[in-house]
C-alpha positions in Angstrom: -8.3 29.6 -28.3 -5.7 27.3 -29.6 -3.9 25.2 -27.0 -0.2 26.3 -26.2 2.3 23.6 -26.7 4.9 25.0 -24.9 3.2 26.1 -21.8 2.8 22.6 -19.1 -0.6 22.0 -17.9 -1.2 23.8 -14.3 -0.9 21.5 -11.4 -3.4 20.9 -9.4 -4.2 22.3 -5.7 -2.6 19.6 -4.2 0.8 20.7 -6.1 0.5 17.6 -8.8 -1.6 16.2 -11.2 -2.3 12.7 -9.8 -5.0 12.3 -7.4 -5.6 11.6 -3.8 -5.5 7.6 -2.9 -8.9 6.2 -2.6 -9.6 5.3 1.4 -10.0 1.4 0.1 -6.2 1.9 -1.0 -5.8 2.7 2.6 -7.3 0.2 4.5 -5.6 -2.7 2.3 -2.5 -1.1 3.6 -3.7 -1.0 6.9 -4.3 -4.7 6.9 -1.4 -5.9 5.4 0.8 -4.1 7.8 -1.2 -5.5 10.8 -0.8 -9.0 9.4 3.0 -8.4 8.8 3.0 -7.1 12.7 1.4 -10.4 13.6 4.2 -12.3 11.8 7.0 -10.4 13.6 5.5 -10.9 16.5 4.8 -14.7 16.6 8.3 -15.4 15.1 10.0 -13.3 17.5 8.1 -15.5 20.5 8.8 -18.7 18.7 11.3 -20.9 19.7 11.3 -23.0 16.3 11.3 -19.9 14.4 12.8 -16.2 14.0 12.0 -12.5 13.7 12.9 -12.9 10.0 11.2 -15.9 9.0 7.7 -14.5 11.1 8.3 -11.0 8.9 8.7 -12.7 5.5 5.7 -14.8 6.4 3.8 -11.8 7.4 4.0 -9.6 4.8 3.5 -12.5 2.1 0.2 -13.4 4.0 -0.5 -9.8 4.6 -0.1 -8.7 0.9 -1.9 -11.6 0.0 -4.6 -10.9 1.7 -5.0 -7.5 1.4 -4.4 -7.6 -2.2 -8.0 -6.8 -3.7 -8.2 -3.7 -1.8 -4.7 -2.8 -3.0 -5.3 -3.4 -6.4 -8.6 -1.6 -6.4 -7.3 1.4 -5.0 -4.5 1.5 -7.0 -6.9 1.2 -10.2 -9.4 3.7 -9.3 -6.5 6.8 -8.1 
Protein backbone atom coordinates (compact mmCIF):
# COMPACT_ATOMS: atom_id res chain seq x y z
CA UNK A 1 0.00 0.00 0.00
CA UNK A 2 1.73 3.06 -1.19
CA UNK A 3 1.24 6.16 1.04
CA UNK A 4 -1.13 8.91 -0.32
CA UNK A 5 0.49 12.26 -0.63
CA UNK A 6 -2.45 14.12 -0.88
CA UNK A 7 -4.57 12.74 1.84
CA UNK A 8 -3.37 14.57 5.69
CA UNK A 9 -2.62 12.20 8.30
CA UNK A 10 -5.82 11.49 10.58
CA UNK A 11 -5.86 13.43 13.81
CA UNK A 12 -5.77 11.96 16.68
CA UNK A 13 -8.79 11.21 19.34
CA UNK A 14 -8.03 14.22 21.07
CA UNK A 15 -8.86 16.24 17.66
CA UNK A 16 -4.82 17.00 17.03
CA UNK A 17 -1.70 15.41 16.57
CA UNK A 18 0.26 16.76 19.55
CA UNK A 19 -0.02 15.07 22.76
CA UNK A 20 -1.39 15.63 26.19
CA UNK A 21 1.13 17.79 28.63
CA UNK A 22 3.03 15.60 30.90
CA UNK A 23 1.59 16.17 34.70
CA UNK A 24 5.42 17.51 35.53
CA UNK A 25 4.51 20.29 32.90
CA UNK A 26 1.78 20.91 35.22
CA UNK A 27 2.95 21.20 38.49
CA UNK A 28 5.92 23.64 37.24
CA UNK A 29 3.01 25.76 36.34
CA UNK A 30 1.40 25.32 39.39
CA UNK A 31 4.41 26.63 41.26
CA UNK A 32 5.29 29.35 39.33
CA UNK A 33 1.84 30.82 39.54
CA UNK A 34 1.79 30.40 43.42
CA UNK A 35 5.16 32.08 43.65
CA UNK A 36 3.89 34.96 41.25
CA UNK A 37 0.65 35.08 43.82
CA UNK A 38 3.10 35.51 46.71
CA UNK A 39 4.73 38.45 44.89
CA UNK A 40 1.47 40.22 44.31
CA UNK A 41 0.54 39.75 47.47
CA UNK A 42 3.60 41.04 49.54
CA UNK A 43 3.92 44.05 47.17
CA UNK A 44 0.51 44.96 47.39
CA UNK A 45 0.96 44.93 51.58
CA UNK A 46 4.22 46.76 51.18
CA UNK A 47 4.53 50.14 51.96
CA UNK A 48 8.08 50.54 50.13
CA UNK A 49 6.83 48.65 47.30
CA UNK A 50 3.84 48.06 44.76
CA UNK A 51 1.45 45.60 43.21
CA UNK A 52 3.66 45.82 40.02
CA UNK A 53 7.04 45.67 41.28
CA UNK A 54 5.75 42.35 43.83
CA UNK A 55 4.21 40.78 40.32
CA UNK A 56 7.36 41.30 38.19
CA UNK A 57 9.37 39.95 41.05
CA UNK A 58 7.02 37.09 41.36
CA UNK A 59 6.84 35.65 38.29
CA UNK A 60 10.77 36.11 37.62
CA UNK A 61 11.27 34.06 40.91
CA UNK A 62 8.43 31.91 40.11
CA UNK A 63 9.60 31.01 36.49
CA UNK A 64 12.88 30.66 37.83
CA UNK A 65 12.18 28.33 39.96
CA UNK A 66 9.95 26.28 38.47
CA UNK A 67 11.83 26.21 35.37
CA UNK A 68 13.21 22.41 35.37
CA UNK A 69 9.79 21.15 35.56
CA UNK A 70 8.85 23.52 32.72
CA UNK A 71 11.38 22.58 30.57
CA UNK A 72 11.05 18.89 31.14
CA UNK A 73 7.57 18.85 30.41
CA UNK A 74 7.82 20.85 27.57
CA UNK A 75 10.62 18.27 26.25
CA UNK A 76 8.97 15.18 26.90
CA UNK A 77 5.04 16.35 25.24
Amino acid sequence: MAFDVARPIPPTASGNLAGLMPPVFWIGLGIAAFIFLVGVISGARSRTASLGTGAATGAYLGVMCAFPLLAIGLATS
